[in-house]
PAPAVO-261956 format. One line per field, with one value per residue (C-alpha): residue number from 1; residue in one letter; chain; z, y, x. Coordinates in Angstrom, 3 decimals, decimal comma, always signed. Last residue first. Layout:
<pts>
nr <- (NUM:...)
rest <- (a:...)
kette <- (A:...)
z <- (Z:...)
y <- (Y:...)
x <- (X:...)
</pts>
This chain:
<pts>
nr <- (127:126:125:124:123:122:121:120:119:118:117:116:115:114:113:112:111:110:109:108:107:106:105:104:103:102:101:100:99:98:97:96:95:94:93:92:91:90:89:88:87:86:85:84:83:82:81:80:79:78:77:76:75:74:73:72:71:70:69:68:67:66:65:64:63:62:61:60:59:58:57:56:55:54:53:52:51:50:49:48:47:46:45:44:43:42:41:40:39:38:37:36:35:34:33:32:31:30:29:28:27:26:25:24:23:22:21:20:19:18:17:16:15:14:13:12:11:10:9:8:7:6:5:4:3:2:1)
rest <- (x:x:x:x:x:x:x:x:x:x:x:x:x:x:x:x:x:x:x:x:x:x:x:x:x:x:x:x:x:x:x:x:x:x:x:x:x:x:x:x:x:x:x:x:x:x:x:x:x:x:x:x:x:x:x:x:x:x:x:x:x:x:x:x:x:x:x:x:x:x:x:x:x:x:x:x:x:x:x:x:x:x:x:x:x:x:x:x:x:x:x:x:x:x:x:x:x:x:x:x:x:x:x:x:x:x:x:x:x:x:x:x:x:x:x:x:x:x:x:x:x:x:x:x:x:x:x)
kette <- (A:A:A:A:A:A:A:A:A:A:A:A:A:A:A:A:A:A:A:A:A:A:A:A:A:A:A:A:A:A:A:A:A:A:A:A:A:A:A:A:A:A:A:A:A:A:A:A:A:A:A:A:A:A:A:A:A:A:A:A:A:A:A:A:A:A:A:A:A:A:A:A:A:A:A:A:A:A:A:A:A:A:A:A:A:A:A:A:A:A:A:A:A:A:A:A:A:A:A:A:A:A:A:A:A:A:A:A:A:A:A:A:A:A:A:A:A:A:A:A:A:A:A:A:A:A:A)
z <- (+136,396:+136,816:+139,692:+141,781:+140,973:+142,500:+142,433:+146,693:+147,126:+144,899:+147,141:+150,435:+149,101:+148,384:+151,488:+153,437:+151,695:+152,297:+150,443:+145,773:+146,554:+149,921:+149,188:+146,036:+147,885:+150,624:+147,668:+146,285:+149,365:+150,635:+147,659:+147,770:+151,256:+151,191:+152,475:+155,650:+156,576:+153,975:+155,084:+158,838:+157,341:+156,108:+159,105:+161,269:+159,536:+156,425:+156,613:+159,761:+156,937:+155,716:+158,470:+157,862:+160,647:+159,805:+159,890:+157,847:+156,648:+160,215:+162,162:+160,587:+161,186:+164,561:+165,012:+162,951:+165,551:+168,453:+166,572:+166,272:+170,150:+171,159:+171,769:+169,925:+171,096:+174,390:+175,216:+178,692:+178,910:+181,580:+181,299:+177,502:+177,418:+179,813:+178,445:+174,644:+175,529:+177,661:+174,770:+172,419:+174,531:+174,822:+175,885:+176,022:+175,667:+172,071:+171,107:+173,214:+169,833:+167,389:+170,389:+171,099:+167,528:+167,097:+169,884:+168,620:+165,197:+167,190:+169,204:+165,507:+164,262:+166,371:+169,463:+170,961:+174,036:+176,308:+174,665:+173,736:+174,432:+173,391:+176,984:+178,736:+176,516:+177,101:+180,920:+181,214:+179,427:+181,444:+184,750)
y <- (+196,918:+199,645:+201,455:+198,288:+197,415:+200,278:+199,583:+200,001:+197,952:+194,982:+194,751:+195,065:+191,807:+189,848:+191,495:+190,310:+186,415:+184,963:+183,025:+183,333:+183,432:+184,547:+187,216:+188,286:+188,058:+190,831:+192,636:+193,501:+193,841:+196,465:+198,252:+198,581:+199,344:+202,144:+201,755:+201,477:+198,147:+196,288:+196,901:+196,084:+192,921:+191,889:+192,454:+190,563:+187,168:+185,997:+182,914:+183,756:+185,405:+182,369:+181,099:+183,975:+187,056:+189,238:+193,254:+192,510:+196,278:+197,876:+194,973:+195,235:+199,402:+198,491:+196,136:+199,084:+201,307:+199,272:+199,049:+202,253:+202,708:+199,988:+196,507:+194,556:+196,939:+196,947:+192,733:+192,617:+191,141:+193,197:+196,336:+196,142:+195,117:+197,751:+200,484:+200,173:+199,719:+202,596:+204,706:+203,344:+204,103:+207,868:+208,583:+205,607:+204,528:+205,512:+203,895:+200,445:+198,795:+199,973:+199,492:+195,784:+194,618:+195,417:+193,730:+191,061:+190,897:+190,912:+187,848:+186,584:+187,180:+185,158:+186,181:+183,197:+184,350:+185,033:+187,852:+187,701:+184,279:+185,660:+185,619:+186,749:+189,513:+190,496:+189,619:+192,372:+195,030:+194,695:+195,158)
x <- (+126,133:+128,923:+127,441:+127,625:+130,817:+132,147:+135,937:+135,959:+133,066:+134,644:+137,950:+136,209:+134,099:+137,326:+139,017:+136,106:+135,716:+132,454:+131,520:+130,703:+126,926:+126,478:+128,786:+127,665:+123,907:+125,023:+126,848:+123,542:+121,673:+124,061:+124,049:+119,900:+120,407:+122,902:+126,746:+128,537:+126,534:+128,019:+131,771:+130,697:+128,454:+132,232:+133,809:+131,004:+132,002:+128,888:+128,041:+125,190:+123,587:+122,200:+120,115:+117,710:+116,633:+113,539:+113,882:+117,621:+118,464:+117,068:+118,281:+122,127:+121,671:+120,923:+124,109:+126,036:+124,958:+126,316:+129,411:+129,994:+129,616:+131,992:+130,137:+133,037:+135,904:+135,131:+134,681:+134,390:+131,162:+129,427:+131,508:+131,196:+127,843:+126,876:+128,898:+127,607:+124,058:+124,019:+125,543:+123,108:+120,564:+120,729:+117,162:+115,298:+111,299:+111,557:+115,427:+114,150:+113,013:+114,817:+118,404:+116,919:+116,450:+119,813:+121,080:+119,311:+121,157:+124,705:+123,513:+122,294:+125,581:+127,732:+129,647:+131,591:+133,745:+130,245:+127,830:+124,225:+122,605:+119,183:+117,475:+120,802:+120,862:+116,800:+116,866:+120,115:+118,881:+115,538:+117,360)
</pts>
């Protein structure tokens, strides 16, 4: 029953998913993972049974929402310009890359296959 106050609290799920909702699950698995054994699984199935969406609250996800709170600890208006896809391709790598490509994208937009495109020729080793 507390899973479901805290996502219909922070307007978490419904056909519009934006990237605070997917912030605040985040903030939920860091700060449920002590008090829970397996949580991300049990967050996975019951916003996917009780949103319907499986492949946005699929397991992976669900880590890459805590990975998003654990590199962003304090929410800014500015990363809601940056789509999902592209915080997925930040998310996969280190923090101190992450951050660097996080303000190339807030700098030049957001453009995924722009930023995909950079990752993959290591930019951030050449600089």
């Amino acid at each position: 029953m507390v899973i479901l106050f805290f996502f219909e609290n922070n307007n978490i799920g419904g056909d519009i998913i934006d990237v605070y909702s997917l912030w605040n699950v985040g903030r939920f698995m860091i700060e449920k993972k002590d008090n829970c054994n397996n949580v991300h699984n049990l967050c996975s199935n019951f916003l996917s049974y009780y949103y319907g969406n499986s492949h946005t609250y699929s397991l992976f996800h669900i880590q890459m929402m805590e990975r998003l709170y654990s590199y962003f600890p304090i929410y800014l208006d500015s990363m809601k310009k940056i789509c999902w896809n592209s915080y997925i391709e930040l998310l996969k790598l280190n923090p101190k890359e992450c951050y660097f490509y996080f303000g190339i994208l807030l700098f030049c937009g957001d453009n995924y296959n722009e930023i995909k495109n950079l990752i993959d020729s290591n930019l951030f080793s050449r600089i």
